[in-house]
N, C-alpha and C positions, 0 to 999 in steps of 0.2 A: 807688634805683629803687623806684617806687609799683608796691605788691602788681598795678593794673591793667595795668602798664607792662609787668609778668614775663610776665602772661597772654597780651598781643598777642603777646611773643615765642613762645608756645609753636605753634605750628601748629593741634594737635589740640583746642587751648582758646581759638583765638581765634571770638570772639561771632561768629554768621553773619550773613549781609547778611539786611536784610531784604526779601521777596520781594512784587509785584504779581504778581497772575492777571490778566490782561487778558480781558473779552470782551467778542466783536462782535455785535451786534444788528441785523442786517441783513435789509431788504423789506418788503412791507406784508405786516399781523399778520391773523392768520386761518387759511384752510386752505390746505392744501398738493396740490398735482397734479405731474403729470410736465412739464410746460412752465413751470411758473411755481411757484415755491417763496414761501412764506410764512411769517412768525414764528409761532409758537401756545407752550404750555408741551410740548405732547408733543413735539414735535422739538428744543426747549433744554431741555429741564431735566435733562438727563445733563451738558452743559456747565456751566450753574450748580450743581449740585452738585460738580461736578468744579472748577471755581472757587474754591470756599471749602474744599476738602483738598489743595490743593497745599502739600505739605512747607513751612512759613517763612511763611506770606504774612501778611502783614500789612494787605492791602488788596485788595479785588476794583475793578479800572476798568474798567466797562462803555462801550465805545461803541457807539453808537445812529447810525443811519441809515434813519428810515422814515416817509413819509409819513403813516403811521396805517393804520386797518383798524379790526378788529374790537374794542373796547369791552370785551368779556368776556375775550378771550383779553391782550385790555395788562393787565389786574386781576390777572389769575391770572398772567403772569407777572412785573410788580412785586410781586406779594403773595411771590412765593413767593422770590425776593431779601432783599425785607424781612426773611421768616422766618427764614433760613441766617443773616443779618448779624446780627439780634439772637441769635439761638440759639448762636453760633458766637464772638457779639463782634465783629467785623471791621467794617467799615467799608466804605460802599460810595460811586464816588465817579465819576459820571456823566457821557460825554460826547457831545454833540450833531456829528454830523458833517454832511453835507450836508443833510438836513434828521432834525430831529426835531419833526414837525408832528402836532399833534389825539394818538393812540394813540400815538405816537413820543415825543411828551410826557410822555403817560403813561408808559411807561418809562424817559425822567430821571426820573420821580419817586422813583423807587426809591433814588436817592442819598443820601448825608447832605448831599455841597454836588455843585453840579452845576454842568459848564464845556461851554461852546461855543467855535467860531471868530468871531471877529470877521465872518466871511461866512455864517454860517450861519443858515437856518432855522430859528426854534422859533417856539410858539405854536400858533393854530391850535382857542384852546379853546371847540369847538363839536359837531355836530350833523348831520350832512347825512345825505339819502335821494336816492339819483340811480334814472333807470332810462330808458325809453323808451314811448311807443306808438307801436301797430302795428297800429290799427285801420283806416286810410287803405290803406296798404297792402295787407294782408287785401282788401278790399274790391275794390283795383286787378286783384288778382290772382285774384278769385273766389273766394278759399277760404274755407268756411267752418267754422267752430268750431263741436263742441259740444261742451259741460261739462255735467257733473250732478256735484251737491254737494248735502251735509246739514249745513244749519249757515247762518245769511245771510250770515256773517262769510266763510267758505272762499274766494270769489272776490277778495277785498278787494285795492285796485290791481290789478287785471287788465289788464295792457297791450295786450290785445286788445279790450279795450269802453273806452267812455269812462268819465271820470273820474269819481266820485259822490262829491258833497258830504262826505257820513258817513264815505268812507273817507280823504276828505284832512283831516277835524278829527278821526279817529284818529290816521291818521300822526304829523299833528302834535303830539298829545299825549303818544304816545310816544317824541317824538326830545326835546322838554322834561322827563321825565322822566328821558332817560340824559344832558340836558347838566347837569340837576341832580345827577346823580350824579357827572359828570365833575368840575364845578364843589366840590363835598364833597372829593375825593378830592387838590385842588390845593389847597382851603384847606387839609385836612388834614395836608400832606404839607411845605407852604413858609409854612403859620400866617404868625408876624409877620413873615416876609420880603419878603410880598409889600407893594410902596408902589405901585402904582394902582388906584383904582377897580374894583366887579365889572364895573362896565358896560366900563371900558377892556377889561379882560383875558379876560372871558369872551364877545366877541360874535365870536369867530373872526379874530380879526384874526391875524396872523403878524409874526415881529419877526427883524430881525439881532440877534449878537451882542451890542452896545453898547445899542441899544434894551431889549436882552432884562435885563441888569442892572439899568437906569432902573424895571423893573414889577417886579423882583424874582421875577423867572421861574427867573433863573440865578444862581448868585454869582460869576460871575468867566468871563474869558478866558484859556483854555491849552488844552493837548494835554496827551493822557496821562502824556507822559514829562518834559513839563517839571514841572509839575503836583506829578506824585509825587517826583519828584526835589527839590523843594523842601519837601514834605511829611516824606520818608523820610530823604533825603540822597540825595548823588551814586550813592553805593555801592549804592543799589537795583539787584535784580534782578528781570526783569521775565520772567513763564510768559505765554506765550499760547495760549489753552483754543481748540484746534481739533477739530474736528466728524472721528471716527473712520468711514472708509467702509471696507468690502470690495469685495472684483474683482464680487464679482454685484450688490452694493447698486450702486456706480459704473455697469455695465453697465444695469442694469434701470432706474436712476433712483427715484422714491419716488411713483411711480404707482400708486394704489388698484385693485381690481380693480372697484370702480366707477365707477370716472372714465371718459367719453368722451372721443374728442379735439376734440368742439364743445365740450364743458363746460371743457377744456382750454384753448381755442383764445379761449373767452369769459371766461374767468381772465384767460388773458397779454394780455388788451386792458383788461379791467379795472384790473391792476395798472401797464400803460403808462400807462394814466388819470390813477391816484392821483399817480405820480412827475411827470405833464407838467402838473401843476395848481402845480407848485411848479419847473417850467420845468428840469425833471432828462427 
């Protein structure tokens, strides 16, 4: 009998399985209210941390589910994945569920290889400013506005006056600015994996599955369990990092004490928005 052979027998010396941390990355990224909850780093990053110190793991599996958001808040919290996996050593390995579109993207990035479903949404690498005017209306309804401001700029898109030239070749110039940053952060992150064009892949297009490996967006199709179980072995055990609440936190919800319930109410249409443009 080989010296490894004695060891399995012993109970207290047999080698431990090795363990995933699972987490869920779930909604559009940005800020959070009492009606509509959102990804940012302040509300995850006790679970990514908690991610990578679970007892054994050998590998953090991120799934992702979000139509995008906020730009600054997808950075800071793939930045901050990146950091724990290289600091830690572990390995991070990314996957896309009903969509991972524009900022949801942004967080695959954070993987070393990164899987979707064959149905799934990614892509998405672009730019958008939505809003409304409301000067017709105003007008319908007699009311009038007044603003006073120091600055030319302070009024800028005012959905209450019409639209002036200078503020829509700003706009413009700074949504080119953050898809160039977007665009950086994908070279960065999938260099020579990617095989299409900038002009295919960065003009907002969105891709299934199988499409999504053809650009080299993603390396592969599976779920987390198949995935790592082929990765790790059978024997994988698998932690899933869930979000700790108390009886008043569950009660009260995670409503700011300056949040209204119009500013509220104009969230949970905003985020209906995001999810119905991607037919969720």
């Amino acid at each position: 009998m080989s010296f490894s052979d004695l060891i399995k027998k012993i109970p207290f010396l047999k080698p431990s399985k090795p363990v995933v941390a699972i987490l869920h990355l779930e909604g559009v990224i940005g800020s959070s209210s009492k009606f509509s909850s959102a990804l940012n780093l302040a509300g995850v990053e006790k679970n990514i941390e908690a991610a990578f110190n679970v007892s054994g793991v050998k590998a953090v599996a991120v799934s992702i589910n979000s139509p995008g958001g906020s730009p600054v808040q997808s950075e800071l919290i793939m930045r901050r994945l990146r950091e724990l996996s290289e600091k830690k050593e572990i390995p991070i390995y990314t996957f896309a569920e009903d969509v991972a579109a524009s900022g949801g993207y942004f967080l695959l990035l954070a993987g070393d290889e990164i899987y979707a479903s064959r149905a799934s949404i990614v892509g998405s690498i672009g730019v958008i400013n939505m809003g409304f005017g409301y000067k017709k209306a105003m007008e319908k309804l007699g009311i009038e506005r007044r603003v006073y401001a120091a600055g030319d700029s302070k009024s800028q898109l005012d959905p209450f006056q019409d639209e002036k030239p200078a503020d829509i070749k700003r706009m413009k110039v700074l949504l080119k600015e953050i898809h160039s940053f977007f665009k950086d952060i994908v070279n960065e992150r999938r260099a020579d994996k990617l095989k299409a064009t900038e002009k295919e892949l960065f003009n907002g297009k969105i891709w299934c599955g199988d499409e999504a490996i053809q650009t080299g967006l993603i390396d592969g199709i599976g779920d987390i369990r198949s995935v790592m179980k082929k990765k790790l072995g059978d024997d994988v055990k698998f932690k899933r990092i869930e979000e700790e609440k108390g009886f008043i936190k569950l009660l009260l919800g995670m409503r700011s004490v300056k949040s209204s319930i119009a500013e509220d109410a104009v969230k949970m249409m905003e985020t209906k928005s995001e999810w119905g443009r991607f037919g969720l």
